[in-house]
C-alpha positions, 0 to 999 in steps of 0.5 A, a space after each residue: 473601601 481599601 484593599 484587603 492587605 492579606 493576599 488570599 492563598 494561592 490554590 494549589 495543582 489539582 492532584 488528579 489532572 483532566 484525562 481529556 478524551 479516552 482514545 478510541 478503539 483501534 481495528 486492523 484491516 489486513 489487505 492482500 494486494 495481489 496480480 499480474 502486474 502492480 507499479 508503486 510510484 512516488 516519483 516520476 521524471 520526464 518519460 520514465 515512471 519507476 515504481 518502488 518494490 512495495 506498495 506505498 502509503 499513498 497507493 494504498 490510501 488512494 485504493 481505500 479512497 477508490 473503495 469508499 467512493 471519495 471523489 479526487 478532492 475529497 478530504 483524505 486526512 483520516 485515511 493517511 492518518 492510518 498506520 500501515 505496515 506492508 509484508 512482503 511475501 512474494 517479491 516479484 520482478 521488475 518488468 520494463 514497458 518500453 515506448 515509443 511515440 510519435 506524430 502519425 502525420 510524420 510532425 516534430 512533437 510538441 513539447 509540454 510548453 505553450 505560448 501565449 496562446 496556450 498552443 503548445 511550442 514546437 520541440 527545438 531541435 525538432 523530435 521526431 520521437 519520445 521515448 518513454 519507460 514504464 516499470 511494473 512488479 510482476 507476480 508479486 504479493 504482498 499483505 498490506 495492514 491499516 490500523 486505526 479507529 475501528 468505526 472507520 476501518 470497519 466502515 473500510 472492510 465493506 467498502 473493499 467488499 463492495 468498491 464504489 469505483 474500481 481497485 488498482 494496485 498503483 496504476 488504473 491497468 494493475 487490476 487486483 485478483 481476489 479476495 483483497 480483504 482477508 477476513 474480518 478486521 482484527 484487534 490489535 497491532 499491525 505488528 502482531 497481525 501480520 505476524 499471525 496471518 498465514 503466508 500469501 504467497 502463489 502455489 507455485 512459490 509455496 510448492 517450491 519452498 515444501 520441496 526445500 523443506 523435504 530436501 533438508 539435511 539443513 535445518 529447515 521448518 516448512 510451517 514458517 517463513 521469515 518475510 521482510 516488512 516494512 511499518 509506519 514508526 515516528 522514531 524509524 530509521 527511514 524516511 520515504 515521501 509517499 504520503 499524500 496531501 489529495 489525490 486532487 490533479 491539481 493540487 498533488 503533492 506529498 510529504 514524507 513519513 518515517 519507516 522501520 524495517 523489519 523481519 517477520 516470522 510468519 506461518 506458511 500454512 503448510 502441512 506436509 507433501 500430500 497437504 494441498 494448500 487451497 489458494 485463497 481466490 477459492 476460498 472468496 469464490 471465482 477468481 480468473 486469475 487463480 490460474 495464474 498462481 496468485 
């Protein structure tokens, strides 16, 4: 039979296109990272461990992995696909841990090489002593928010609360004071909610900053503070490489993430001289680093 020489009309675009799947709802869960010491690491040569003065992306996912009691090869890509802003509301200072290690038998140290026995070569000149540096931020606090799907940030809230495996501010030896999670999670943006919580920072630093406020004549508010931040942003004009591909040992690696620097103004809490701010461990209960002034 032959073929129909009219060819038939093309059909024309669907006016109202598939939407596709409807995003889902977002949650914020704002986490106050908090202690005597904390180290931010994301790089790491020879003997010397730096750390950077604010949490990183990858330390703060390794807390919420730690949390939820995700093992080391545990798929993490929906925790690093959670945007993070981190306010500083105390910096803190640098401290230097300062080592020395050396053989007890009076021996040369090996070096990290080996040989085809797998036995570790000898130094070459022969040392006697390594000499290695380990840096810490000390009396700093900072509040950390995550934003992302709220099933997920929910299911995070109570895993801080009740941690499978213990919490650390970078390293194993930085051991967080309480409460972490501030509250229940929150709508919203990371932009907007750590723009509403109160200021964090010890009663030491907050009495400090009432008594300038009283001082005056400067033109001086004591109810709000403006405090640096730092927010995941794809058009940011930063770039860090802190973002983990696993926690697995031995397969570690990171990628980087763009970042947008800003300023914050925030409450402080603060009524007046014969107002005491209560410190927030008393509010979640006994803290034994409250004395401290965190």
């Amino acid at each position: 039979m032959p073929a129909d020489p009219t060819p038939a009309p093309a059909l024309a675009p669907d006016p109202t296109p598939d939407p596709g799947p409807q995003d889902e709802a977002q949650a914020v869960l704002v986490l106050r990272l908090a202690g005597p010491l904390q180290s931010w690491g994301d790089r790491s040569a020879f003997n010397r461990r730096d750390s950077r003065p604010q949490p990183t992306k990858s330390g703060v996912v390794g807390l919420l992995a730690a949390a939820a009691g995700r093992p080391r090869e545990a798929d993490i890509t929906d925790l690093v696909g959670l945007r993070l802003g981190v306010r500083i509301d105390q910096p803190g200072t640098l401290l230097r841990d300062y080592h020395t290690v050396s053989d007890y038998r009076g021996q040369p140290l090996p070096q990290a090489g080996v040989n085809a026995k797998g036995v570790q070569k000898p130094t070459s000149p022969a040392k006697d002593t390594h000499v290695t540096h380990r840096y810490y931020l000390q009396d700093a606090v900072f509040v950390a928010a995550v934003q992302g799907p709220a099933a997920l940030v929910e299911a995070l809230a109570e895993a801080i609360r009740s941690p499978a495996f213990p919490l650390a501010l970078g390293r194993r030896s930085c051991v967080p004071t309480q409460p972490i999670a501030l509250g229940a999670v929150r709508d919203g943006t990371v932009e907007a909610v750590l723009a509403e919580e109160p200021w964090q920072a010890g009663e030491v630093a907050k009495a400090a900053y009432r008594r300038r406020a009283e001082r005056g004549p400067e033109p001086f508010s004591p109810y709000r503070i403006d405090l640096a931040a730092t927010f995941d942003d794809p058009s940011g004009d930063d770039t860090v490489q802190d973002v983990p591909r696993t926690f697995d040992p031995r397969e570690r690696g990171f990628s980087t993430r763009r970042i947008r620097h800003a300023w914050l103004d925030v409450p402080t809490g603060l009524r007046s001289s014969a107002t005491t701010v209560q410190p927030a461990a008393a509010i979640a209960g006994h803290d034994p680093f409250a004395l401290l002034g965190w």
